[in-house]
C-alpha positions, -999 to +999 in steps of 0.1 A: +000+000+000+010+038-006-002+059+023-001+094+027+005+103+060-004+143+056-026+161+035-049+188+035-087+194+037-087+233+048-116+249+033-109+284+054-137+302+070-157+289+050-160+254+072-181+280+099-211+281+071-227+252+084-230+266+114-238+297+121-247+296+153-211+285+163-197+315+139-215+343+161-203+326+193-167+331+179-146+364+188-138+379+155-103+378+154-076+397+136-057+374+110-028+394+107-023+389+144-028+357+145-009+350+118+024+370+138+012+349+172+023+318+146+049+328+128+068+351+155+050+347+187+076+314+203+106+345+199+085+371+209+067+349+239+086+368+267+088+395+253+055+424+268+031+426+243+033+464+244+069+459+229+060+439+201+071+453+166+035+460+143+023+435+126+034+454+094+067+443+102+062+406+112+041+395+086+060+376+057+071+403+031+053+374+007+022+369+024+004+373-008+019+347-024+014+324+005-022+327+001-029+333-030-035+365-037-001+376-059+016+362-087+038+334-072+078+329-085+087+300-107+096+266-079+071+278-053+040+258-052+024+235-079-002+240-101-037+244-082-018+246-049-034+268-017-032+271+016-070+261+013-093+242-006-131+229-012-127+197+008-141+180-018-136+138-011-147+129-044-121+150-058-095+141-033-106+098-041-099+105-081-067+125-070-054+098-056-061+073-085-044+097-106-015+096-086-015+058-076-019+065-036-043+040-018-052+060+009-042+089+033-047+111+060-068+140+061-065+171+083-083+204+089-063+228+113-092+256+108-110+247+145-072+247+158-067+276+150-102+296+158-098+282+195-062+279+200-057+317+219-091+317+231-096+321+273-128+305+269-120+272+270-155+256+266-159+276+239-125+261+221-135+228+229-167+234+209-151+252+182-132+219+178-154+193+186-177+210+159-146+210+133-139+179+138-178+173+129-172+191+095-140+170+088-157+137+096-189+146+072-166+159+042-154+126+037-184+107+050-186+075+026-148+076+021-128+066+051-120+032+035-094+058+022-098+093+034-088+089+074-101+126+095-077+134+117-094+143+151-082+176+169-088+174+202-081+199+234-058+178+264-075+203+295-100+173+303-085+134+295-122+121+297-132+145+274-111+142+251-107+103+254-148+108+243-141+127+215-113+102+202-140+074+205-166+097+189-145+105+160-124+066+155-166+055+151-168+083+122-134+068+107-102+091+121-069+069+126-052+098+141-056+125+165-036+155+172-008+166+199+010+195+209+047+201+227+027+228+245+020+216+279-017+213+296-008+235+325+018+224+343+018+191+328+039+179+297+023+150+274+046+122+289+031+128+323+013+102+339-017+120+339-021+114+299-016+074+306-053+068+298-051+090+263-020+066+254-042+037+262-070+048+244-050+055+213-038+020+210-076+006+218-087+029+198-065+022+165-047+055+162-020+070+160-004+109+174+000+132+152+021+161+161+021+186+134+040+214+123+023+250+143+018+234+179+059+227+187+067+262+197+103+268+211+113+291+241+139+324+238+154+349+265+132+378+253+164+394+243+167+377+214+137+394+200+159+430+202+169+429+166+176+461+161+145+465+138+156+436+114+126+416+111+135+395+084+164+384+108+133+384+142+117+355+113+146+336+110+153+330+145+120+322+152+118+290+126+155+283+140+147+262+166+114+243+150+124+211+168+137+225+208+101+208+221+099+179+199+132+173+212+120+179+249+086+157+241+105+124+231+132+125+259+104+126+279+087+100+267+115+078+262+132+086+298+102+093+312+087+055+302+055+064+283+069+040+256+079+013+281+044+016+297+026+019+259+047+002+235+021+000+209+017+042+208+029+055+178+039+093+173+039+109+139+061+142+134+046+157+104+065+189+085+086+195+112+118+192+096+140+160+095+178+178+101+174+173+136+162+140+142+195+113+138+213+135+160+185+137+187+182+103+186+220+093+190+221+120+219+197+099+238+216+066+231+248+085+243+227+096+278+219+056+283+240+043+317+246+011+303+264+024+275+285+049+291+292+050+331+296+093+328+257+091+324+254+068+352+274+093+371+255+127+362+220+115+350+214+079+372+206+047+364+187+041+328+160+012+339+149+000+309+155-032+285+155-012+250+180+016+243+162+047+234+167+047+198+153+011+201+118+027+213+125+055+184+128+030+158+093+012+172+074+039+189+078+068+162+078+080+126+084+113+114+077+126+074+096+151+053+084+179+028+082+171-002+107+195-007+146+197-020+159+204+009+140+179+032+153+145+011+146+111+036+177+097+018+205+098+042+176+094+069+163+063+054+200+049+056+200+052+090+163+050+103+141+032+079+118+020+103+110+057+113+108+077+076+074+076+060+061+094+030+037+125+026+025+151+002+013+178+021-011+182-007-029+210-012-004+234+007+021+253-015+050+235-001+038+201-009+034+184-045+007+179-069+026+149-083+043+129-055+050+094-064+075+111-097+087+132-079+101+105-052+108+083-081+134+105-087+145+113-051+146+073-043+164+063-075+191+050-057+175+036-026+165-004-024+132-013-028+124-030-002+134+003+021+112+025-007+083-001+002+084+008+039+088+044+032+058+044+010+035+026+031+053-004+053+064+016+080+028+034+091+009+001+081+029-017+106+021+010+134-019+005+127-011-037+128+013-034+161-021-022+178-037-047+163-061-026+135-048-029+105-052-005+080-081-017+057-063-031+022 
């Protein structure tokens, strides 16, 4: 099977139009600032609001081209590309026949996004409850091949654990996570024990997507001197400090050794960052070197931590140039899985050439678990298969 492990259904506002009711509830919100609380708010998070340069100045100098509205160079996006898109399933099916994909996973970050920097927590978890709604009828009929992926908000586990259930019955095989902590408590708590345990009764998988792994900065490193094309660049530096900080604590902190089914998906958050993360963890093991034993204590379990890497979680490049999975797949191919990121602008309207081309020198049996081996065998360790 070829599985897609991220793509897009993100219709925009326009989701809100069946229901209208919800829409009034909603604060109307300023998308320029939301759109600088994304892209600039993790090195600006200290930093007094007050202070803050203008949104004039943080916004991407190509924010047209992003979304559409100016002419975009040559290399950046694909024909028919957007940041959103009918959410049309029929479409989507006879997309993937063109393109020889059996199935994939679906995601609309819309509800996300309305409720993410809202107080009003009920509200947000009705905002996303009712997006997930919308996702879960758009591809009503199709979810032998369209999967929804569930958002979900982590402030109530029985809540959420409800909404999973609701949502696995309406066909989702994943649900998403964040590196941003509940209040005072990180996912590899404990307390998040039963959401693990769900997952793998449930048959799905984390998803931990790009836009909820913020970083942390000294607020002087916001003082850039009014050079805010250098303020964006130090932002996106350091995409993968909380990733980082989510799987030590998961692997240190035992949520593998107590749920070694649970699988987490890292999806277009970069892939220069992982082999070395990974081997960092393997250096801090006691067994393997008595300095760690020393500084860090005694490391209690059987598997080495890139062991519950290679078993426990997969992570997917861009489509991109500069995110190839070759050198990854040499060293990790249990972990590298394939994605189009279709409809955004950085993903590609014609995936399997272009990794034809990529892959040309990589075996096949590695380019058969890249393309669909390697997430199959998550769904089959819990013991639901992907349907074939």
């Amino acid at each position: 099977m070829i599985i897609d492990v991220d793509s897009h259904f993100e219709p925009g506002p326009a989701w809100l139009d069946d229901f209208p009711e919800l829409r009034a509830k909603i604060p109307v919100h300023d998308t320029g600032a939301i759109t600088t609380e994304i892209l600039a708010g993790e090195i600006l998070a200290d930093v007094p609001r007050d202070e803050w340069p203008s949104v004039e100045h943080l916004v991407p100098p190509g924010v047209g081209m992003i979304v559409g509205t100016e002419e975009r160079p040559e290399g950046y996006g694909y024909e028919g590309s957007g940041m959103h898109n009918t959410g049309d399933a029929a479409e989507r099916i006879a997309w993937l026949d063109q393109n020889g994909i059996d199935a994939e996973a679906v995601i609309c970050l819309e509800g996300m996004l309305n409720a993410r920097f809202l107080e009003d927590r009920a509200l947000a978890r009705e905002i996303i409850t009712t997006s997930n709604t919308w996702m879960a009828d758009a591809v009503a009929g199709y979810t032998d091949r369209l999967f929804p992926t569930t958002c979900l908000d982590f402030s109530d586990v029985d809540v959420a654990i409800a909404e999973m259930t609701r949502m696995r019955e309406r066909g989702s095989r994943a649900f998403l996570i964040s590196t941003i902590p509940v209040p005072g408590v990180p996912m590899h708590h404990p307390q998040f024990d039963p959401i693990w345990s769900a997952a793998t009764d449930l048959g799905m998988i984390a998803y931990l997507h790009v836009g909820y792994q913020p970083a942390r900065f000294d607020p002087a490193w916001g003082n850039v001197a009014g050079n805010y094309d250098l303020l964006r660049h130090l932002a996106v530096s350091q995409g993968a400090q909380s990733i980082e900080l989510m799987l030590n604590g998961m692997v240190f902190g035992g949520t593998f050794e107590r749920h070694p089914e649970v699988t987490v998906l890292i999806a277009e958050c970069g892939t220069h960052w992982f082999a070395g993360a990974v081997e960092y963890m393997d250096n801090r093991d006691s067994r393997k070197d008595v300095t760690a034993s020393i500084y860090l204590g005694k490391y209690p379990y059987e598997l080495k931590p890139s062991e519950f890497v290679r078993r426990n979680v997969r992570i997917t490049p861009l489509p991109r140039r500069h995110q190839s999975p070759v050198r990854l797949l040499e060293e990790y191919p249990e972990c590298v899985v394939f994605s189009t990121d279709y409809t955004h602008n950085e993903g590609c309207g014609t995936p399997l050439a272009y990794y034809d081309e990529v892959l040309a020198g990589v075996d096949a049996d590695t380019k058969a678990r890249f393309f669909g081996g390697n997430i199959a065998e998550s769904y089959a360790r819990m013991g639901d298969p992907l349907p074939v």
